[in-house]
N, C-alpha and C positions, 0 to 999 in steps of 0.2 A: 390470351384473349379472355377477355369478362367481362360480362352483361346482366344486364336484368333489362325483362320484358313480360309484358302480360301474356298469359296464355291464349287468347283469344287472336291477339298479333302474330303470334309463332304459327300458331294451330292452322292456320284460313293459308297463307303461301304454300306451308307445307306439304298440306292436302293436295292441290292443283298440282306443284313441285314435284309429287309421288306418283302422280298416274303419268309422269312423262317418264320416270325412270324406270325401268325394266327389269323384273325380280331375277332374270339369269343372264346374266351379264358375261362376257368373253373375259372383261375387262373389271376386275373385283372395285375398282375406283369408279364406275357409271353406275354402280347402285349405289352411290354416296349424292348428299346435296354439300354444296360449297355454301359455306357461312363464313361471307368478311362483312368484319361490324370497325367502322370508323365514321367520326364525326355523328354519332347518336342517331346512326342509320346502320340497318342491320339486311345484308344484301344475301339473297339465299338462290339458289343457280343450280337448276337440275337437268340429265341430257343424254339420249341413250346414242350418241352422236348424230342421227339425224334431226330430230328437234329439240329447243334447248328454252326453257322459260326460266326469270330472271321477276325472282319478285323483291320489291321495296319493301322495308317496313321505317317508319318515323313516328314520333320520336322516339328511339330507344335509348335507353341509360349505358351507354358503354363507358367502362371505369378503365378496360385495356383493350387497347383496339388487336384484333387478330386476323386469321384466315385459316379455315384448316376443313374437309370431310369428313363427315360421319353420314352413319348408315340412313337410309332417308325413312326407310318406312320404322324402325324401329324408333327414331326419334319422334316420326308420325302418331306412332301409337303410345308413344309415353306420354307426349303433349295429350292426346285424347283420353287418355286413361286418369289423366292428374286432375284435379277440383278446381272450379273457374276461381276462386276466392284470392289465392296467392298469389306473388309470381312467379315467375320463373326464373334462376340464376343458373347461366351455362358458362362454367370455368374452365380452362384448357390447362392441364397440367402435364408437362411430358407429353406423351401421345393419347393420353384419358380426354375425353370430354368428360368435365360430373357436369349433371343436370339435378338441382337440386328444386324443391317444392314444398311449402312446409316441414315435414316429419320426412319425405321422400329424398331419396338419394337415389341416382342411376349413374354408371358407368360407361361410356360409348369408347369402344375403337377408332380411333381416328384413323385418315391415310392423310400424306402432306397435300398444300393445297395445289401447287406445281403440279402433280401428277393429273389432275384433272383437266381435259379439254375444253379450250376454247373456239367457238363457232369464228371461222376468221371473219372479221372485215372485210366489207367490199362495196366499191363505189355502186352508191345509188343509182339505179337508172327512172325511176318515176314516182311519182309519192300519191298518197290518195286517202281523203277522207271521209268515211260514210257510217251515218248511223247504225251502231251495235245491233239494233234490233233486226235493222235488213240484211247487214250480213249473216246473221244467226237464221233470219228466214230463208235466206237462199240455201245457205248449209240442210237446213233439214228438210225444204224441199228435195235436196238434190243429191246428198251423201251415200243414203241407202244404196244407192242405185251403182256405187264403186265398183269393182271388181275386187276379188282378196286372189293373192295368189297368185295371178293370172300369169303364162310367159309373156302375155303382149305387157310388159312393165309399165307402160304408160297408159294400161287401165286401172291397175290400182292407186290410183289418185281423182285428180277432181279439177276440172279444166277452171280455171281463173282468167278469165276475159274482158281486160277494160277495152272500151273505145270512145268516141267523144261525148257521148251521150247517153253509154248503156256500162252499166258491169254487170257479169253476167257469168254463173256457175252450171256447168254441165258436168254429168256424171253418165258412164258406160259400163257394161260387162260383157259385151256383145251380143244380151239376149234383149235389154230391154235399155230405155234411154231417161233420164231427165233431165231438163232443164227448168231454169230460172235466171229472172233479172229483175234489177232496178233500173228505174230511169236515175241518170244524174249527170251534170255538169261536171267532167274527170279534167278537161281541164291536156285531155290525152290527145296529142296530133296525131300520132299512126296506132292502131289497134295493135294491144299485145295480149299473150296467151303465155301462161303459166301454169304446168300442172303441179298441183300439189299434192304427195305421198297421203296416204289414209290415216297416218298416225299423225301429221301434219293439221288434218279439218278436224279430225274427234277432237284433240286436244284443244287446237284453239276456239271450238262450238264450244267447249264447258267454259272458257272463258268471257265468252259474250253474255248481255244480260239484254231482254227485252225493255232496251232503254233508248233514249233519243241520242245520249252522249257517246258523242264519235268513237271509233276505232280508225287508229292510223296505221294504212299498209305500205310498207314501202317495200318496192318488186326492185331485186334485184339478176345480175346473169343467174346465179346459185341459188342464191334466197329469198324467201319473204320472210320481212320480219315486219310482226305485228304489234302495236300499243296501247294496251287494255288498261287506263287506270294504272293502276301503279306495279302493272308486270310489261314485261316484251315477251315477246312469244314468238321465235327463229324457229323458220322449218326450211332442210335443205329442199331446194327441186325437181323433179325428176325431169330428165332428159328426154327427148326422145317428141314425138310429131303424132296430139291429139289425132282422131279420125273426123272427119270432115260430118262436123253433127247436120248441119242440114241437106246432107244426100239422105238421111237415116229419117228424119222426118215424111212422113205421105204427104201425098198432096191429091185432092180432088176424089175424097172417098165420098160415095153420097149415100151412103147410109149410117143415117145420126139418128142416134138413142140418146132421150137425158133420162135422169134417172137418180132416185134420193140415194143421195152415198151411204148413209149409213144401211139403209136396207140392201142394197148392193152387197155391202162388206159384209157382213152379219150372212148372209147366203151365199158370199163364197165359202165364207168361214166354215158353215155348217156342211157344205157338199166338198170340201176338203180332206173333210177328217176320212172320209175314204178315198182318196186319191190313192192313186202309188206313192209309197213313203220317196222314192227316188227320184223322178219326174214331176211328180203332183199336181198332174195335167186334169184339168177340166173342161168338158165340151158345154160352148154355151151354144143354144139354138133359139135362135130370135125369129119374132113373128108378131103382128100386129101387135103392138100392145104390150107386149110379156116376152119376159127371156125366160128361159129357160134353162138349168143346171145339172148337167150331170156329173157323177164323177165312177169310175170303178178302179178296183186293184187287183191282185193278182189270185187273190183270195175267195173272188170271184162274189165280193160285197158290193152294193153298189148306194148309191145314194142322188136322190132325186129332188129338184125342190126349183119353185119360180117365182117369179116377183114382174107388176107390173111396169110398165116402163111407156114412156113418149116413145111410140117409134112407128111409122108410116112406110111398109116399102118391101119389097120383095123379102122372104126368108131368109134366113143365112146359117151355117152350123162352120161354129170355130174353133179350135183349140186354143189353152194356154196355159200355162205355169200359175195356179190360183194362186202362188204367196207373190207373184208378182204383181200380178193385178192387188190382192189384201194391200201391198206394201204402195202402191198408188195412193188406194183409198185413203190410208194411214196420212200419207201425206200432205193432201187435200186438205182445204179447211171449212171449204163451202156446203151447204147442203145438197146441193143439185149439182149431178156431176153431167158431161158431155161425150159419149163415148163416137167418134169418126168411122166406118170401119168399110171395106171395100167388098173384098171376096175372103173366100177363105187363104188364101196365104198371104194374104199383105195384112204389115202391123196395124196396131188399133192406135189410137192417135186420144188420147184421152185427156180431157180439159177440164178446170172450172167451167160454170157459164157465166160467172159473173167475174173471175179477177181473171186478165190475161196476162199474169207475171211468170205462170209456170205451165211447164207443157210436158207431155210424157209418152211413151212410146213404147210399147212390149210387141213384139214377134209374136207372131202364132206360130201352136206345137203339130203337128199331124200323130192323132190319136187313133 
Protein backbone atom coordinates (compact mmCIF):
# COMPACT_ATOMS: atom_id res chain seq x y z
CA UNK A 1 0.00 0.00 0.00
CA UNK A 2 0.93 3.82 -0.94
CA UNK A 3 -0.62 6.95 -0.77
CA UNK A 4 -0.37 10.44 -0.48
CA UNK A 5 -2.97 12.60 1.00
CA UNK A 6 -3.31 16.02 2.72
CA UNK A 7 -3.11 16.18 6.17
CA UNK A 8 -6.35 17.88 6.66
CA UNK A 9 -8.10 14.73 4.86
CA UNK A 10 -6.45 12.05 7.07
CA UNK A 11 -6.66 14.28 10.23
CA UNK A 12 -10.81 15.27 10.27
CA UNK A 13 -11.94 10.96 9.85
CA UNK A 14 -9.38 10.20 12.20
CA UNK A 15 -10.45 12.16 15.02
CA UNK A 16 -14.33 10.96 14.95
CA UNK A 17 -12.56 7.16 14.01
CA UNK A 18 -10.69 7.52 17.58
CA UNK A 19 -13.38 8.42 20.00
CA UNK A 20 -15.23 5.24 18.69
CA UNK A 21 -12.09 3.06 19.52
CA UNK A 22 -11.42 2.28 22.98
CA UNK A 23 -7.85 2.93 24.53
CA UNK A 24 -8.11 -0.93 26.58
CA UNK A 25 -9.09 -3.24 24.39
CA UNK A 26 -9.67 -7.31 25.19
CA UNK A 27 -8.68 -7.50 21.66
CA UNK A 28 -5.03 -5.65 20.71
CA UNK A 29 -6.53 -5.37 16.84
CA UNK A 30 -9.92 -2.88 18.18
CA UNK A 31 -7.54 -0.12 19.07
CA UNK A 32 -6.36 -0.24 15.51
CA UNK A 33 -8.25 1.77 12.49
CA UNK A 34 -8.45 -0.18 9.17
CA UNK A 35 -7.06 1.75 6.18
CA UNK A 36 -8.05 0.29 2.56
CA UNK A 37 -7.01 2.79 -0.27
CA UNK A 38 -8.24 1.63 -3.88
CA UNK A 39 -9.27 3.50 -6.73
CA UNK A 40 -7.97 7.18 -5.30
CA UNK A 41 -10.29 6.55 -2.20
CA UNK A 42 -8.78 6.01 1.01
CA UNK A 43 -11.48 4.07 3.37
CA UNK A 44 -10.68 4.34 7.32
CA UNK A 45 -13.10 1.94 9.79
CA UNK A 46 -12.83 2.10 13.42
CA UNK A 47 -14.93 -0.33 16.24
CA UNK A 48 -14.91 -1.27 19.80
CA UNK A 49 -17.37 -4.09 18.36
CA UNK A 50 -20.38 -2.42 19.45
CA UNK A 51 -20.35 0.62 17.15
CA UNK A 52 -18.30 0.85 14.19
CA UNK A 53 -17.84 4.32 11.92
CA UNK A 54 -16.46 4.03 8.33
CA UNK A 55 -15.19 7.38 6.89
CA UNK A 56 -14.62 8.16 3.08
CA UNK A 57 -11.92 10.31 1.94
CA UNK A 58 -11.61 11.38 -2.13
CA UNK A 59 -9.63 12.08 -3.96
CA UNK A 60 -6.65 10.59 -2.75
CA UNK A 61 -3.40 9.69 -4.87
CA UNK A 62 -3.09 5.92 -4.37
CA UNK A 63 0.21 4.77 -6.29
CA UNK A 64 -0.57 0.85 -4.59
CA UNK A 65 -3.68 0.04 -3.55
CA UNK A 66 -3.59 -1.90 0.09
CA UNK A 67 -5.32 -2.79 3.45
CA UNK A 68 -3.76 -3.20 6.71
CA UNK A 69 -4.33 -1.63 10.96
CA UNK A 70 -2.42 0.54 12.70
CA UNK A 71 -2.70 2.13 16.04
CA UNK A 72 -5.54 4.70 15.79
CA UNK A 73 -4.71 7.34 18.28
CA UNK A 74 -1.11 7.31 17.71
CA UNK A 75 -1.64 7.72 13.92
CA UNK A 76 -4.22 10.53 15.39
CA UNK A 77 -1.66 12.33 17.08
CA UNK A 78 1.04 12.20 14.48
CA UNK A 79 -1.40 13.50 11.69
CA UNK A 80 -1.98 16.52 14.63
CA UNK A 81 1.45 17.00 15.53
CA UNK A 82 2.74 17.35 11.60
CA UNK A 83 2.58 21.09 9.82
CA UNK A 84 -0.61 21.55 7.59
CA UNK A 85 1.96 22.70 4.48
CA UNK A 86 2.98 18.91 3.31
CA UNK A 87 1.59 15.96 2.57
CA UNK A 88 1.44 13.06 3.86
CA UNK A 89 2.82 9.65 2.27
CA UNK A 90 1.89 6.45 4.29
CA UNK A 91 3.85 3.25 2.72
CA UNK A 92 3.45 -0.18 4.03
CA UNK A 93 6.53 -2.14 3.95
CA UNK A 94 6.48 -5.71 5.64
CA UNK A 95 4.31 -5.10 8.64
CA UNK A 96 5.81 -1.18 9.10
CA UNK A 97 3.51 1.52 8.17
CA UNK A 98 6.18 4.74 7.57
CA UNK A 99 4.25 7.81 7.73
CA UNK A 100 6.44 10.20 6.09
CA UNK A 101 5.95 14.39 6.18
CA UNK A 102 8.66 16.65 4.97
CA UNK A 103 11.92 16.19 7.20
CA UNK A 104 9.34 13.72 9.40
CA UNK A 105 9.62 10.10 9.36
CA UNK A 106 7.28 7.79 11.73
CA UNK A 107 7.18 4.01 12.06
CA UNK A 108 3.68 2.22 12.96
CA UNK A 109 2.94 -1.56 13.90
CA UNK A 110 0.74 -2.77 11.91
CA UNK A 111 -1.78 -6.01 12.55
CA UNK A 112 -3.26 -7.75 9.20
CA UNK A 113 -6.46 -6.39 7.91
CA UNK A 114 -8.26 -9.97 8.31
CA UNK A 115 -8.02 -9.89 11.90
CA UNK A 116 -10.24 -6.96 12.19
CA UNK A 117 -14.18 -7.22 12.68
CA UNK A 118 -16.75 -6.64 10.50
CA UNK A 119 -20.43 -5.23 11.71
CA UNK A 120 -22.41 -8.19 9.70
CA UNK A 121 -24.96 -7.34 7.16
CA UNK A 122 -28.60 -7.39 7.78
CA UNK A 123 -31.68 -7.01 5.79
CA UNK A 124 -33.24 -3.67 6.28
CA UNK A 125 -36.27 -3.30 8.02
CA UNK A 126 -37.16 0.61 7.48
CA UNK A 127 -35.39 3.65 6.20
CA UNK A 128 -35.77 7.28 7.34
CA UNK A 129 -34.63 10.57 6.51
CA UNK A 130 -34.48 13.80 8.76
CA UNK A 131 -32.74 16.75 9.10
CA UNK A 132 -29.15 16.57 11.06
CA UNK A 133 -30.09 19.52 12.93
CA UNK A 134 -33.39 17.67 14.53
CA UNK A 135 -31.85 14.69 15.31
CA UNK A 136 -28.88 16.42 17.17
CA UNK A 137 -31.79 18.37 18.85
CA UNK A 138 -33.53 15.49 20.11
CA UNK A 139 -30.22 13.86 21.15
CA UNK A 140 -29.28 16.75 23.46
CA UNK A 141 -32.54 17.29 24.54
CA UNK A 142 -32.79 13.83 25.69
CA UNK A 143 -29.15 11.98 26.26
CA UNK A 144 -28.43 13.36 29.54
CA UNK A 145 -31.15 11.89 31.14
CA UNK A 146 -29.55 7.77 30.11
CA UNK A 147 -28.71 5.79 32.79
CA UNK A 148 -24.79 4.51 33.01
CA UNK A 149 -24.32 1.22 34.37
CA UNK A 150 -27.62 0.38 35.35
CA UNK A 151 -28.70 -3.59 35.67
CA UNK A 152 -31.94 -2.75 34.04
CA UNK A 153 -29.68 -2.91 30.60
CA UNK A 154 -32.32 -1.22 28.65
CA UNK A 155 -31.79 2.01 30.49
CA UNK A 156 -28.60 2.70 29.46
CA UNK A 157 -29.45 3.65 25.92
CA UNK A 158 -32.01 5.95 24.39
CA UNK A 159 -35.41 4.91 23.08
CA UNK A 160 -35.68 5.64 19.10
CA UNK A 161 -39.29 5.91 18.19
CA UNK A 162 -40.63 6.29 14.65
CA UNK A 163 -44.44 6.30 13.80
CA UNK A 164 -46.32 7.85 11.04
CA UNK A 165 -46.11 11.20 11.84
CA UNK A 166 -43.75 11.53 14.96
CA UNK A 167 -39.99 10.31 15.66
CA UNK A 168 -39.28 10.71 18.68
CA UNK A 169 -36.15 10.09 21.46
CA UNK A 170 -36.72 9.38 25.22
CA UNK A 171 -34.36 8.85 27.77
CA UNK A 172 -34.62 7.23 31.51
CA UNK A 173 -32.64 6.31 34.79
CA UNK A 174 -35.38 5.63 36.76
CA UNK A 175 -35.30 8.85 38.71
CA UNK A 176 -36.07 11.26 36.15
CA UNK A 177 -37.40 11.23 32.44
CA UNK A 178 -36.90 13.07 28.84
CA UNK A 179 -38.36 13.33 25.99
CA UNK A 180 -38.41 14.84 22.53
CA UNK A 181 -39.89 14.85 19.15
CA UNK A 182 -40.29 15.98 15.61
CA UNK A 183 -43.15 16.11 13.72
CA UNK A 184 -42.60 14.25 10.09
CA UNK A 185 -43.88 12.41 7.39
CA UNK A 186 -41.72 8.74 8.18
CA UNK A 187 -43.51 7.27 5.55
CA UNK A 188 -43.87 4.33 8.77
CA UNK A 189 -47.16 2.07 8.84
CA UNK A 190 -46.90 0.39 12.42
CA UNK A 191 -44.71 2.36 15.12
CA UNK A 192 -41.22 0.88 15.90
CA UNK A 193 -38.86 1.36 19.06
CA UNK A 194 -35.26 0.95 19.16
CA UNK A 195 -32.98 1.37 21.91
CA UNK A 196 -29.82 2.62 21.32
CA UNK A 197 -26.63 1.80 23.67
CA UNK A 198 -24.93 5.36 25.13
CA UNK A 199 -21.84 4.75 23.31
CA UNK A 200 -24.15 4.50 20.22
CA UNK A 201 -25.96 8.51 20.69
CA UNK A 202 -22.57 10.19 21.95
CA UNK A 203 -20.85 9.14 19.01
CA UNK A 204 -23.15 9.55 16.52
CA UNK A 205 -24.38 13.44 18.30
CA UNK A 206 -20.57 14.39 17.35
CA UNK A 207 -21.32 13.56 14.11
CA UNK A 208 -24.30 15.66 13.40
CA UNK A 209 -24.00 19.25 12.53
CA UNK A 210 -26.64 21.98 12.96
CA UNK A 211 -27.61 21.75 9.32
CA UNK A 212 -30.74 21.23 7.25
CA UNK A 213 -28.89 18.25 5.11
CA UNK A 214 -30.43 14.98 5.99
CA UNK A 215 -29.03 12.08 7.88
CA UNK A 216 -30.09 8.63 6.78
CA UNK A 217 -31.24 6.03 9.47
CA UNK A 218 -31.80 2.76 8.49
CA UNK A 219 -33.38 0.53 11.60
CA UNK A 220 -32.47 -2.67 11.51
CA UNK A 221 -33.55 -6.29 13.89
CA UNK A 222 -29.64 -5.66 15.48
CA UNK A 223 -28.68 -2.19 14.11
CA UNK A 224 -28.85 1.19 13.11
CA UNK A 225 -26.89 2.40 10.79
CA UNK A 226 -26.51 5.97 10.20
CA UNK A 227 -25.41 8.39 7.01
CA UNK A 228 -23.64 11.44 7.84
CA UNK A 229 -21.89 12.90 4.66
CA UNK A 230 -19.32 10.93 3.84
CA UNK A 231 -19.22 8.49 7.09
CA UNK A 232 -21.75 5.65 8.29
CA UNK A 233 -22.07 5.39 11.66
CA UNK A 234 -23.46 1.31 12.91
CA UNK A 235 -24.40 0.90 16.44
CA UNK A 236 -25.48 -2.48 17.58
CA UNK A 237 -28.98 -2.51 19.61
CA UNK A 238 -29.80 -3.25 22.84
CA UNK A 239 -32.38 -5.80 23.44
CA UNK A 240 -34.68 -5.91 25.78
CA UNK A 241 -38.54 -3.74 26.40
CA UNK A 242 -38.31 0.13 26.91
CA UNK A 243 -40.60 1.07 30.03
CA UNK A 244 -43.83 2.36 29.09
CA UNK A 245 -42.89 6.48 29.21
CA UNK A 246 -46.22 7.73 29.25
CA UNK A 247 -47.38 5.87 32.65
CA UNK A 248 -44.24 7.98 33.92
CA UNK A 249 -45.49 11.32 32.79
CA UNK A 250 -48.28 13.27 35.45
CA UNK A 251 -51.22 14.17 34.35
CA UNK A 252 -53.57 16.88 36.06
CA UNK A 253 -51.09 18.76 38.53
CA UNK A 254 -52.60 22.21 39.12
CA UNK A 255 -50.11 23.93 40.48
CA UNK A 256 -47.93 25.78 37.60
CA UNK A 257 -45.03 27.94 38.30
CA UNK A 258 -43.34 29.81 35.09
CA UNK A 259 -40.34 31.04 35.76
CA UNK A 260 -36.93 32.64 33.94
CA UNK A 261 -34.60 29.59 33.32
CA UNK A 262 -31.65 31.16 33.77
CA UNK A 263 -32.41 32.63 37.11
CA UNK A 264 -33.98 29.20 38.07
CA UNK A 265 -30.54 27.50 37.13
CA UNK A 266 -28.18 30.07 38.67
CA UNK A 267 -30.07 29.47 42.25
CA UNK A 268 -30.21 26.01 42.13
CA UNK A 269 -26.67 26.13 41.27
CA UNK A 270 -25.74 28.37 44.01
CA UNK A 271 -27.93 26.42 46.88
CA UNK A 272 -26.23 23.30 45.70
CA UNK A 273 -23.01 23.71 46.50
CA UNK A 274 -24.22 22.67 49.94
CA UNK A 275 -26.29 19.98 49.37
CA UNK A 276 -25.04 16.40 50.34
CA UNK A 277 -22.20 15.63 47.98
CA UNK A 278 -24.24 11.98 47.72
CA UNK A 279 -27.89 12.80 47.27
CA UNK A 280 -27.76 16.68 46.46
CA UNK A 281 -31.20 17.00 47.58
CA UNK A 282 -32.69 20.32 47.68
CA UNK A 283 -36.04 21.54 49.35
CA UNK A 284 -37.98 23.97 47.30
CA UNK A 285 -40.97 25.79 49.15
CA UNK A 286 -43.30 27.63 47.04
CA UNK A 287 -45.67 30.29 47.79
CA UNK A 288 -47.26 33.22 46.11
CA UNK A 289 -44.91 34.58 43.86
CA UNK A 290 -41.54 33.13 45.09
CA UNK A 291 -39.77 29.86 45.60
CA UNK A 292 -37.85 29.22 47.73
CA UNK A 293 -34.38 27.10 48.12
CA UNK A 294 -32.76 25.37 50.57
CA UNK A 295 -30.29 23.07 50.67
CA UNK A 296 -27.99 21.37 53.93
CA UNK A 297 -25.41 18.60 54.47
CA UNK A 298 -24.06 16.63 56.91
CA UNK A 299 -21.83 19.33 57.98
CA UNK A 300 -24.55 20.93 59.32
CA UNK A 301 -24.00 24.07 56.45
CA UNK A 302 -26.69 25.21 55.05
CA UNK A 303 -27.55 27.47 52.21
CA UNK A 304 -30.70 29.62 51.57
CA UNK A 305 -31.75 31.70 48.65
CA UNK A 306 -35.26 32.60 46.44
CA UNK A 307 -36.25 34.06 43.28
CA UNK A 308 -39.52 35.26 42.06
CA UNK A 309 -41.76 33.24 40.03
CA UNK A 310 -45.64 33.22 38.30
CA UNK A 311 -47.30 31.23 40.59
CA UNK A 312 -51.03 31.53 42.27
CA UNK A 313 -52.09 28.73 44.66
CA UNK A 314 -51.80 27.00 47.85
CA UNK A 315 -47.92 26.34 49.22
CA UNK A 316 -46.15 23.48 48.61
CA UNK A 317 -42.54 21.99 50.09
CA UNK A 318 -40.74 19.50 47.73
CA UNK A 319 -37.70 17.73 47.34
CA UNK A 320 -35.31 16.95 44.54
CA UNK A 321 -31.86 16.03 43.16
CA UNK A 322 -30.69 19.82 42.19
CA UNK A 323 -28.26 18.39 39.32
CA UNK A 324 -31.37 17.05 38.01
CA UNK A 325 -33.42 19.72 37.80
CA UNK A 326 -29.46 22.09 36.75
CA UNK A 327 -29.40 19.30 33.99
CA UNK A 328 -33.34 20.23 32.85
CA UNK A 329 -32.44 23.70 32.69
CA UNK A 330 -29.28 23.03 30.80
CA UNK A 331 -31.32 21.53 28.41
CA UNK A 332 -34.03 23.89 27.75
CA UNK A 333 -33.46 26.66 25.20
CA UNK A 334 -36.19 28.98 25.95
CA UNK A 335 -36.21 31.71 28.59
CA UNK A 336 -39.30 31.00 30.51
CA UNK A 337 -39.66 27.80 31.86
CA UNK A 338 -43.14 25.87 33.10
CA UNK A 339 -42.79 23.84 36.11
CA UNK A 340 -46.51 21.36 36.69
CA UNK A 341 -46.33 20.06 40.24
CA UNK A 342 -49.12 18.36 42.32
CA UNK A 343 -48.14 17.41 45.98
CA UNK A 344 -45.21 16.58 47.54
CA UNK A 345 -44.58 13.16 46.12
CA UNK A 346 -45.71 13.24 42.76
CA UNK A 347 -43.04 14.16 39.85
CA UNK A 348 -42.69 17.77 38.51
CA UNK A 349 -43.64 17.71 34.99
CA UNK A 350 -41.36 20.50 33.48
CA UNK A 351 -41.84 22.30 30.00
CA UNK A 352 -40.98 25.18 27.73
CA UNK A 353 -43.74 27.50 27.45
CA UNK A 354 -43.26 28.25 24.08
CA UNK A 355 -41.83 25.13 22.12
CA UNK A 356 -43.85 21.87 22.90
CA UNK A 357 -41.18 19.40 21.34
CA UNK A 358 -39.67 18.29 24.67
CA UNK A 359 -40.99 17.26 28.04
CA UNK A 360 -39.20 16.36 31.28
CA UNK A 361 -40.00 14.69 34.30
CA UNK A 362 -37.91 14.28 37.74
CA UNK A 363 -39.35 12.29 40.91
CA UNK A 364 -39.22 13.99 44.04
CA UNK A 365 -36.60 13.03 46.96
CA UNK A 366 -38.01 12.94 50.81
CA UNK A 367 -35.57 15.20 52.71
Amino acid sequence: MKLTISRESLLTPLQSIAGVVEKKQTMPVLSNVLLVAEDNTLVLTGTNMEVELVGRVTPVHVDQPGRITVPARKLSDICRALGDEAPIELVLEGDRLHVRCGASHFTLSTLPAEHFPNVEDEPESFRLELPQKELRRMFDATAFAMAQQDVRYYLNGLLLEVDKDHVRTVATDGHRLAMAHVELDTGCAEPRQVIVPRKGVLELSRLLDDVETPVTLVIGDNHLRATVGSYTFTSKLIEGKFPDYNRVIPRGGDKIVLADRATLKNTLQRAGILSHENIRGVRLNLATNELQVFANNPDQEQAEDALPVDYQGESLQIGFNVGYLVDVMNALEEDQVKITLSNPNSSALIESLIDNRCLYVVMPMRL
